[in-house]
C-alpha positions as CSV (number, residue, x, y, z in Angstrom):
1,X,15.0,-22.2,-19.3
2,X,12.1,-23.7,-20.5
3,X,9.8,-26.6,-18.7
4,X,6.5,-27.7,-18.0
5,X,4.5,-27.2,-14.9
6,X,1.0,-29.2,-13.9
7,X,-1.3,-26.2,-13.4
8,X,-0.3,-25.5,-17.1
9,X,-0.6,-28.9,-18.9
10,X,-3.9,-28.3,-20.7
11,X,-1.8,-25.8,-22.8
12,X,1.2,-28.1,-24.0
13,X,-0.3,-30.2,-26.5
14,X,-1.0,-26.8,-28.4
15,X,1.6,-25.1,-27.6
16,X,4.2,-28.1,-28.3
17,X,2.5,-28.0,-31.8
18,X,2.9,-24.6,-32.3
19,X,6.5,-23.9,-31.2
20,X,8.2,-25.4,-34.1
21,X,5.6,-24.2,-36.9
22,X,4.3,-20.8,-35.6
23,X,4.0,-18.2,-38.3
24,X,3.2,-15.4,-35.6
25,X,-0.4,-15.4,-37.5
26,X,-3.2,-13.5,-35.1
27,X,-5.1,-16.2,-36.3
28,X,-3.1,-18.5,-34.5
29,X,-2.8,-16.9,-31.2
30,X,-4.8,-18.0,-28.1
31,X,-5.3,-16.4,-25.1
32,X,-2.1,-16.3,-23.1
33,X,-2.0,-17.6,-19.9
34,X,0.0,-15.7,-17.0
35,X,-0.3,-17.0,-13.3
36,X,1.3,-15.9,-9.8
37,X,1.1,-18.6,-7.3
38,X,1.4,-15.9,-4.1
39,X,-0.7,-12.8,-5.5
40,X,0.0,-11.6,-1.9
41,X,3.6,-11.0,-0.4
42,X,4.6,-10.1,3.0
43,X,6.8,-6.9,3.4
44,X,9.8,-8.8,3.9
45,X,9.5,-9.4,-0.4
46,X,10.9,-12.8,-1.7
47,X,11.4,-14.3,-4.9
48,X,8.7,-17.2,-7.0
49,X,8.0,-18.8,-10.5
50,X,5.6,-16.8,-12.6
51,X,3.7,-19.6,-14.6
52,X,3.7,-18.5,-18.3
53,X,2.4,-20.0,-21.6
54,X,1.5,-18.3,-25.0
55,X,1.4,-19.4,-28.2
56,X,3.0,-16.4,-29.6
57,X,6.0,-14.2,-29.1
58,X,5.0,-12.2,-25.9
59,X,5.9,-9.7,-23.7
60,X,5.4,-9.1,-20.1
61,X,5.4,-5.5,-18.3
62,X,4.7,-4.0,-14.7
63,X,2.0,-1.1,-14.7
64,X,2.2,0.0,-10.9
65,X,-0.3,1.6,-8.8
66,X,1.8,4.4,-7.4
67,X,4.1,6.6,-7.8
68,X,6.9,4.2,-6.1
69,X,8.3,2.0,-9.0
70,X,10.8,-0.6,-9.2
71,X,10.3,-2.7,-6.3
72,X,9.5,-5.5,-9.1
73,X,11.9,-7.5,-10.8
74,X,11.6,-10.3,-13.7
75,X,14.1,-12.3,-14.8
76,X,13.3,-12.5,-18.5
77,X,10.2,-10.0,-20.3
78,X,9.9,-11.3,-23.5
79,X,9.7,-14.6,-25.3
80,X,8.6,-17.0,-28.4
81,X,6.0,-19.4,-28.1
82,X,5.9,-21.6,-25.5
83,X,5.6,-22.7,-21.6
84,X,8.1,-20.6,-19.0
85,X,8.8,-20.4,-15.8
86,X,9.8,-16.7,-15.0
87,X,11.4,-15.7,-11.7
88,X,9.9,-12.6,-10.0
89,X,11.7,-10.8,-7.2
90,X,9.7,-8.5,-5.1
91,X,12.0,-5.8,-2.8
92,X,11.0,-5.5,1.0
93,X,8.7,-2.8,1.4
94,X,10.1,-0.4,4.6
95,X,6.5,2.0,4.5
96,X,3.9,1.3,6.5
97,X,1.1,1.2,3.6
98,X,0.8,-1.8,1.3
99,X,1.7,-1.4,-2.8
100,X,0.5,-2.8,-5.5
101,X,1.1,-3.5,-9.0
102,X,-0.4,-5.2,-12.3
103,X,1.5,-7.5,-14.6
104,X,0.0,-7.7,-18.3
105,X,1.6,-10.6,-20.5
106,X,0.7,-9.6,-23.9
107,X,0.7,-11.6,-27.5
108,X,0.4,-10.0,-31.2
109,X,-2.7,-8.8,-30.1
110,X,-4.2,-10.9,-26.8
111,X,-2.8,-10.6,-23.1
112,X,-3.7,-11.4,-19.8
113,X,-3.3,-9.6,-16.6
114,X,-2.9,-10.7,-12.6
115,X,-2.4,-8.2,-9.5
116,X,0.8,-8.5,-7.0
117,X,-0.1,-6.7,-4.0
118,X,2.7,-6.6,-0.5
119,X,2.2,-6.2,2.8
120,X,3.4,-2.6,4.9
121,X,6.0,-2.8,7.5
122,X,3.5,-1.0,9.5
123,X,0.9,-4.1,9.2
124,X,-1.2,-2.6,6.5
125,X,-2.9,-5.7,4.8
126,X,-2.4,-6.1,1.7
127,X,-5.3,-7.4,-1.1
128,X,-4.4,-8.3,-4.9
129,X,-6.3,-5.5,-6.8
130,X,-8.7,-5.1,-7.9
131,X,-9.7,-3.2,-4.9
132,X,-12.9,-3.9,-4.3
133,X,-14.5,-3.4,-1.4
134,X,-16.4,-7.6,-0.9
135,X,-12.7,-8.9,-0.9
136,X,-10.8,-10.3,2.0
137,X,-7.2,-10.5,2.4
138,X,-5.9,-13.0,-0.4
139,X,-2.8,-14.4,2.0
140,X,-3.1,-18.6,1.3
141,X,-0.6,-19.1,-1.5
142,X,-2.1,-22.9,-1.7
143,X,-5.6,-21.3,-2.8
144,X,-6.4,-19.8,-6.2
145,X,-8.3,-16.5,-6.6
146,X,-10.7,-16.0,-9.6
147,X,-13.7,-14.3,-10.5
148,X,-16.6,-14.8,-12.9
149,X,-17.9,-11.8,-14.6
150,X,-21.7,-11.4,-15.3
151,X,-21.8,-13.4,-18.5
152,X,-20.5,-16.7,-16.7
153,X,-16.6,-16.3,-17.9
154,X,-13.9,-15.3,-15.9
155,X,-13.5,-11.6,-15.0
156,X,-10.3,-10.2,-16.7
157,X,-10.9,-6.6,-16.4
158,X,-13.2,-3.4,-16.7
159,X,-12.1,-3.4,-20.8
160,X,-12.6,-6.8,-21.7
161,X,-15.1,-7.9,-19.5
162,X,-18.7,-7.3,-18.4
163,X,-19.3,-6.6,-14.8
164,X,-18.1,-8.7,-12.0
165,X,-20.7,-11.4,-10.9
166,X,-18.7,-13.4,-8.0
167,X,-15.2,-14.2,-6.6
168,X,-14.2,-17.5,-5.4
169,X,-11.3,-18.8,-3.2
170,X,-10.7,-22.4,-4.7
171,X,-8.9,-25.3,-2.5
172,X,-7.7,-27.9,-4.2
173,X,-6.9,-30.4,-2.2
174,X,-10.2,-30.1,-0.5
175,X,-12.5,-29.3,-3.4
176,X,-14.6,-27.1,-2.3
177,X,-14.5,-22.6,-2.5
178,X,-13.7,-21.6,1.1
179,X,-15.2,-18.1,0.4
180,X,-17.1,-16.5,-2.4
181,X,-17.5,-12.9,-2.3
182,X,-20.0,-10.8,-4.3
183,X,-21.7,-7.0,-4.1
184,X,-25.7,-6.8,-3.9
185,X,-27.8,-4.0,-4.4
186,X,-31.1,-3.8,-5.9
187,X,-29.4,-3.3,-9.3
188,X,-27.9,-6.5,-9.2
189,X,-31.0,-8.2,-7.5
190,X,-33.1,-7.6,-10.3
191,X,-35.0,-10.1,-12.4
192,X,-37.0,-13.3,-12.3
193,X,-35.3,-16.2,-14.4
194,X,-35.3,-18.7,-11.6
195,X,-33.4,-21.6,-11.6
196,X,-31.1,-22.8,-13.9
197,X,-31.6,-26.7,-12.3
198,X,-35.4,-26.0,-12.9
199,X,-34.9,-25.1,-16.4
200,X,-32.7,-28.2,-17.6
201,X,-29.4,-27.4,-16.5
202,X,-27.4,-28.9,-14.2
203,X,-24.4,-28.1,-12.1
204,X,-21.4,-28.0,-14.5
205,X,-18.0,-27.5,-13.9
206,X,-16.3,-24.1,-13.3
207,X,-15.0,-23.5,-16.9
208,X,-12.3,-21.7,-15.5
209,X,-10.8,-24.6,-13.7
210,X,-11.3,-26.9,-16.4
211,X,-9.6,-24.6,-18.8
212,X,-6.7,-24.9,-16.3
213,X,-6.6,-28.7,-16.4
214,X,-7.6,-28.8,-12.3
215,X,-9.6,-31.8,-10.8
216,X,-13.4,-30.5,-9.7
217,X,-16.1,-32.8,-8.3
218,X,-18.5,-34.6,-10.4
219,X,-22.2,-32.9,-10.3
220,X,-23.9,-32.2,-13.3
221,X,-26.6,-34.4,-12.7
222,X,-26.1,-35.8,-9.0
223,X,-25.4,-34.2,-5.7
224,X,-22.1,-35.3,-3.6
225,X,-21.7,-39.2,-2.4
226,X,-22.9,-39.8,1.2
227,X,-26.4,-38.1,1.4
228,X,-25.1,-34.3,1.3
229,X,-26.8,-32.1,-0.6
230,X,-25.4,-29.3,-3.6
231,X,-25.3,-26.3,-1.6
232,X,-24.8,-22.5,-2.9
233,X,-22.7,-20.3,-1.7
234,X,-23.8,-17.1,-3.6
235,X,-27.6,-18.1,-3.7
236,X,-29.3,-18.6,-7.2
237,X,-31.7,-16.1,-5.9
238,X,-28.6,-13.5,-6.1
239,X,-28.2,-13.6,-9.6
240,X,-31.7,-13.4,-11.6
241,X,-31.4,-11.2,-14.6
242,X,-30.3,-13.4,-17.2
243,X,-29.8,-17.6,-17.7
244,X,-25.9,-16.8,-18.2
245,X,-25.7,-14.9,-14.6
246,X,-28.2,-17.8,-13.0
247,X,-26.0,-20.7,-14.6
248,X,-22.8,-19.4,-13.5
249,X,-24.1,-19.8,-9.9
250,X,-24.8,-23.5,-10.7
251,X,-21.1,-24.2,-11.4
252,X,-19.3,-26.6,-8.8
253,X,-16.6,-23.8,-7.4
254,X,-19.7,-22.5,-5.6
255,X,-21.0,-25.5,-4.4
256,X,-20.3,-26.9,-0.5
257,X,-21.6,-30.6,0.3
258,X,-24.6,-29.9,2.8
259,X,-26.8,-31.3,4.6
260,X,-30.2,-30.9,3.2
261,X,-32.4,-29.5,6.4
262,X,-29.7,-26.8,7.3
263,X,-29.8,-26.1,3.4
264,X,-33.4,-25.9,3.5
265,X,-33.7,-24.1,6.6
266,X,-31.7,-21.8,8.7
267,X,-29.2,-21.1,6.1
268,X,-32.1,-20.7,3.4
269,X,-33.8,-17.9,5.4
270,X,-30.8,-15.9,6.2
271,X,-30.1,-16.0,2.6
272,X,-33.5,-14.4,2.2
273,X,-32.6,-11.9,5.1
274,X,-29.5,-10.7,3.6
275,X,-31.2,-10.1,0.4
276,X,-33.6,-8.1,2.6
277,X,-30.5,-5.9,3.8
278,X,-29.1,-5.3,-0.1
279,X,-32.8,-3.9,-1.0
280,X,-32.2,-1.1,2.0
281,X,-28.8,0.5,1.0
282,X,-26.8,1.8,-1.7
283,X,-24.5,-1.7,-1.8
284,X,-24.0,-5.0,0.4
285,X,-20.8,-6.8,0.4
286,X,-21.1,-10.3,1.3
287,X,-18.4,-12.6,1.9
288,X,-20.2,-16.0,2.0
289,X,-17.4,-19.0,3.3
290,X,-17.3,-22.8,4.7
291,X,-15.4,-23.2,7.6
292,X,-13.0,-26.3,7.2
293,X,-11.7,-27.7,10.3
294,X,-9.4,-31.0,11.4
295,X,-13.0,-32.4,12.3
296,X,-14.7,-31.7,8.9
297,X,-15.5,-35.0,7.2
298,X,-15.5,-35.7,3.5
299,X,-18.1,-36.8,1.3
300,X,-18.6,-39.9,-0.4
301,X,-16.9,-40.0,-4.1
302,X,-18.7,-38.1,-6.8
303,X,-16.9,-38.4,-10.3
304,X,-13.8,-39.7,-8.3
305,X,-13.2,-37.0,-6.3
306,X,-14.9,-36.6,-2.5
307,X,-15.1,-33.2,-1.2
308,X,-14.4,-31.6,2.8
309,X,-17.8,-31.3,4.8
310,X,-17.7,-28.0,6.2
311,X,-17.9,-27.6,10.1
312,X,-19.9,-24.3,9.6
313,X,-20.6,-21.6,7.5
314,X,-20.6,-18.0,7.6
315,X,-21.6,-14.8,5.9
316,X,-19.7,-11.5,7.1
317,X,-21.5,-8.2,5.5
318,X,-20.5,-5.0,4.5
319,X,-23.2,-2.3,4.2
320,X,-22.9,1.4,2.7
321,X,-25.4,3.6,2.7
322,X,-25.2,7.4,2.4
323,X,-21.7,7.5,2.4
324,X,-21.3,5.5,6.0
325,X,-20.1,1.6,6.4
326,X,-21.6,-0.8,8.9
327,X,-20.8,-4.6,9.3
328,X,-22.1,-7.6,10.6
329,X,-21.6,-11.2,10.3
330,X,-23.3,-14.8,11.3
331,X,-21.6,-17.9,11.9
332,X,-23.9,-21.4,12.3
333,X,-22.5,-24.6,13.0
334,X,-23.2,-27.5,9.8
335,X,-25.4,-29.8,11.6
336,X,-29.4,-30.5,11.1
337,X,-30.2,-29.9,15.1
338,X,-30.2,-26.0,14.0
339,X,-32.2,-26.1,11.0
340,X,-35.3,-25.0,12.5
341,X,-33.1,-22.1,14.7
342,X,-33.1,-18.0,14.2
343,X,-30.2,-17.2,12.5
344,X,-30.0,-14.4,14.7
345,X,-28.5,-16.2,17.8
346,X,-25.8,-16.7,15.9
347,X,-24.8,-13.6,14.7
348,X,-21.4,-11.7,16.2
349,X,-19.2,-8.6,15.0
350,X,-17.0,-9.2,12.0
351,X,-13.9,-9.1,13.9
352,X,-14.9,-12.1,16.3
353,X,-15.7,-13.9,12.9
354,X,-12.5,-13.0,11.5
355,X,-10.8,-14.6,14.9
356,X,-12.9,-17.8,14.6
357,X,-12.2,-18.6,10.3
358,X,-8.6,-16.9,10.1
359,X,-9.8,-14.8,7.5
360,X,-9.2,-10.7,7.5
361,X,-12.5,-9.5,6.0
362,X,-13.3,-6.5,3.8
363,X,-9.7,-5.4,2.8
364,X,-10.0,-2.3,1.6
365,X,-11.7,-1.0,4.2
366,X,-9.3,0.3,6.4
367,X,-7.8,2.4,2.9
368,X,-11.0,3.5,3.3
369,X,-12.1,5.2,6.2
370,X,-8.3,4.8,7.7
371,X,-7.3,1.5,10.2
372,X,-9.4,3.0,13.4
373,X,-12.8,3.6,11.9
374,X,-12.3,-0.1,10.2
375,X,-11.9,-1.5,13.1
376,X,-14.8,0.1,15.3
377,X,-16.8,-1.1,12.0
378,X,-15.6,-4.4,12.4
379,X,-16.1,-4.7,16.8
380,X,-19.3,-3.3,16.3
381,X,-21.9,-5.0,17.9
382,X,-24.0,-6.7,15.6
383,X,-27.6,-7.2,16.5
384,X,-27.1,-2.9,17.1
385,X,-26.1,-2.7,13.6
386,X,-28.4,-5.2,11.6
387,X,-31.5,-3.4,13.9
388,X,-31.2,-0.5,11.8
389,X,-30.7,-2.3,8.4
């Protein structure tokens, strides 16, 4: 049965106009929209509402990454033009490795894709695909997932988009990413545009979320109420070869409110010395987060909407060269008494960050180079392993 749903209201108004009068024209036919609240389910499966909208007849179909099918089900694959909820039932997956699949919702001649990943009974963690090796676990069902491809749209895939620029884990109710993860590699570090703020930009809103009718902070041309400063997540400095890929770091789902001295200092010069490790290997992974905590504060009203202060922040880092993985991570407490600091005293293996954030780093890892050599990476200790970098 048809119905609306609020992550999907941007889409009724044409939609509604379309339903009654659609001529199944290609002219006519947007971009459908398809979106699974819990990318990530455990192994005991379950059952949710796929959120689907086209303004076309359309049909949706499993591609799965393995040889083991089936364990999928959806309660209706094809429809006219319109707004849907569409019940998905995922069986309860008895190996010990986690599956995957991809679901493609296709129109006359557009479609949209997302990843379902579960959970083995053997603990295996499971990530949403694409697999790539920056990504953590994707396990909060209350967060969104996106990522922005090098031209400053979202990533859809390897066919229809250009490369991948940056991920983002988007919260809602606190208004603010609490990671973004990105490779580096002097490739990707290459160019000397600058700054997009310098240049007569701004900070805009993420188009992505605005597409999708969600609330975002306020910052074109101010920082966040109460004195807190815009603060990057993936650095400008990250992303020089072109003003799309500078701008896109500018939008607000990678800022944090922060407080200008830390900004300026401590967390500045690690962002130069990780920069420094991405120049010595073949590829960096960096997951770059804000810790939020029941003592973060929020900011003072920008547009309407006030954002969480982050506690601390963090950067955990995966490095390959010559065929071998190492890790590290730093974790510095928000607050201007460490701005003048070494970032160094505050560096600690990847697993000890993963225990203080609730977040299981670098994913794919353990597919890998197998569960025991990804977590030896992971204990590592780190001030060993960033010596040699």
């Amino acid at each position: 049965m048809k119905r609306s749903f609020q992550p999907l209201q941007w889409a009724l108004g044409l939609i509604s106009a379309m339903v009654l009068f659609s001529c199944q024209k290609q002219e006519d036919e947007t971009i459908p929209v398809l979106k699974v609240p819990q990318a990530v389910v455990s192994a005991q499966g379950g059952g949710q509402s796929l959120e689907v909208a086209a303004t076309s007849s359309w049909t949706l179909s499993i591609d799965y990454a393995s040889a083991e099918t089936g364990w999928i089900e959806l309660a209706q694959t094809a429809g006219s033009a319109g707004v849907y909820h569409v019940r998905m039932n995922v069986a309860p997956n008895e190996g010990d490795s986690p599956r995957s699949a991809t679901l493609t919702l296709k129109g006359i001649t557009l479609k949209a894709t997302a990843q379902v990943s579960q959970a083995g009974s053997g603990g295996g963690a499971a990530v949403a695909a694409p697999m790539w090796m920056e990504l953590p676990v994707l396990d909060q069902p209350d967060l969104y997932f996106f990522t922005h491809d090098w031209e400053g749209g979202q990533y859809v895939s390897r066919q229809q988009s250009s490369k991948r620029s940056w991920s983002f884990y988007w919260d809602p109710k606190n208004y603010v990413s609490h990671w973004v993860a990105y490779p580096l590699n002097t490739g990707l570090l290459k160019g000397s545009y600058g700054r997009y703020d310098n240049k007569g930009g701004g900070f805009p809103p993420d188009p992505i979320l605005r597409d999708l009718g969600m609330t975002q902070p306020e910052l074109w041309d101010h920082s966040y109420g109460g004195g807190w400063t815009r603060g990057h997540q993936i650095p400008s400095a990250d992303r020089q070869e072109s003003e799309k890929v500078n701008m896109c770091t500018y939008y607000v789902t990678n800022m944090t409110p922060q407080q200008y001295d830390f900004n300026g200092g401590i967390w500045a010069n690690l962002e130069g010395r990780v920069r420094s490790y991405a120049k010595n290997c073949d590829t960096l992974y960096v997951v770059t987060g804000c810790h939020i905590t029941s003592d973060s504060d929020w900011s003072g009203h920008s547009g309407g909407v006030a954002a969480r202060v982050p506690s601390a922040y963090y950067k955990a880092l995966l490095r390959l060269k010559g065929g071998s993985y190492t890790a590290a991570a730093y974790y510095l407490p928000h607050s201007k008494s460490i701005a003048a600091d070494n970032f160094s005293d505050y560096a600690l293996s990847v697993s000890a960050l993963e225990k203080k954030v609730g977040v299981d780093f670098f994913a794919v890892l353990p597919m890998v180079v197998g569960k025991d050599q990804a977590s030896a990476i992971e204990k590592a200790d780190p001030k060993t392993v960033v010596s040699k970098w």
